[in-house]
C-alpha positions in Angstrom: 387.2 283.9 48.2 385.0 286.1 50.6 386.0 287.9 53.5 383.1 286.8 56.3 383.8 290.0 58.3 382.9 292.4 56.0 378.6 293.0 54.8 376.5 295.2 52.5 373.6 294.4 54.7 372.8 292.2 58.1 369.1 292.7 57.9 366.9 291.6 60.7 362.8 291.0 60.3 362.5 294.8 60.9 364.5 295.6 58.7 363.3 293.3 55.8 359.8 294.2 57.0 360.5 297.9 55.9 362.8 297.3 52.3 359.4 295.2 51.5 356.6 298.2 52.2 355.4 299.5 49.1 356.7 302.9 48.0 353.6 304.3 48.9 354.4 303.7 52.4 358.0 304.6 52.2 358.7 309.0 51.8 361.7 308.7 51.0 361.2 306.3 48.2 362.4 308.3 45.4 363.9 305.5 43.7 360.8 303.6 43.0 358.7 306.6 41.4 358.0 305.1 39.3 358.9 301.7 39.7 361.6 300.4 38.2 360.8 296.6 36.2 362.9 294.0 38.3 363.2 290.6 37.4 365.0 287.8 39.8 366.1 285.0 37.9 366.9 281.9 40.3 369.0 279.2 38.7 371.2 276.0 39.3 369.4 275.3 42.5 371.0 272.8 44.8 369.1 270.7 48.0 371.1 268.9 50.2 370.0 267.7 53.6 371.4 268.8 57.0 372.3 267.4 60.2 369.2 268.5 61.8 365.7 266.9 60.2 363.5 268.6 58.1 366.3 271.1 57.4 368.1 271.6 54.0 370.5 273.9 52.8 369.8 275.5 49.3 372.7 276.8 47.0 371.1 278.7 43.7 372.4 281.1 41.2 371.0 284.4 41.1 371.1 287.0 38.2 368.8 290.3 39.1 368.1 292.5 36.3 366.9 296.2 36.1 365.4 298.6 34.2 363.7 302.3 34.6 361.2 303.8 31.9 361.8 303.5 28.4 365.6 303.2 28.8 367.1 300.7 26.5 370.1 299.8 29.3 369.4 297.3 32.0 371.2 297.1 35.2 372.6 293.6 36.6 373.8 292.0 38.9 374.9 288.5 39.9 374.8 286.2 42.8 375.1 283.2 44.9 372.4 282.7 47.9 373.2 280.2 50.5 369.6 279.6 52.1 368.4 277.3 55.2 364.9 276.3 54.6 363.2 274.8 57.4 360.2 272.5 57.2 357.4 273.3 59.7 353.8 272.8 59.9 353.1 276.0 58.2 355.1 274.4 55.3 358.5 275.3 54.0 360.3 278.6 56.3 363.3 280.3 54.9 365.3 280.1 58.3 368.7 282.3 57.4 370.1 283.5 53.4 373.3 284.5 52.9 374.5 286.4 49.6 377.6 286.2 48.2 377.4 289.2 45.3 380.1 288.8 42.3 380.9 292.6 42.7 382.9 294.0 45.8 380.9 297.4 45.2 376.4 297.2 45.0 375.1 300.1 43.4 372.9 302.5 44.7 370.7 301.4 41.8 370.6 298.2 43.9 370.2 298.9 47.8 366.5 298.7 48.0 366.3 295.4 46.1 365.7 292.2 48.3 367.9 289.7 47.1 
């Protein structure tokens, strides 16, 4: 199981606002000079509705994979993302995520990844 009280992150909109600049924007981004190729594969997605209309709750897989330069190794990691997805007139608003990685340790490799 997972222990609730403990997190990697608890990212607020300010927060998420800055781990999306560009590295451009960011000095210290040393990590994505140049960028690394990152692919987010999203699988065994799962809808089911929610006590409160127009809200659903969204289970999916994830698998993120990494690589720098011309290096033959890739970096991974895998996931589950518990998601509320609202619908409003703007269309469909991811309301709160929650990820539940299947390692108790994320690489540095990793911290500057949205997930």
């Amino acid at each position: 199981g997972f222990d609730e009280r403990t997190n990697f992150f608890m990212d607020d909109r300010r927060m998420l606002a800055m781990r999306a600049k560009p590295a451009s924007e960011i000095r210290w981004a040393y990590d994505r000079d140049p960028p690394p190729l990152t692919r987010r594969l999203v699988t065994n997605v799962i809808v089911h509705g929610t006590a409160h209309e127009a809200e659903y709750a969204v289970k999916s897989a994830l698998l993120l994979l990494r690589s720098r330069f011309d290096m033959a190794v890739q970096d991974s990691m895998s996931a589950i993302r518990e998601d509320i997805v609202r619908r409003t007139p703007a269309g469909l608003k991811l309301a709160t995520r929650v990820v539940l990685t299947d390692v108790c340790r994320i690489d540095a490799r990793f911290r500057s990844l949205l997930m």
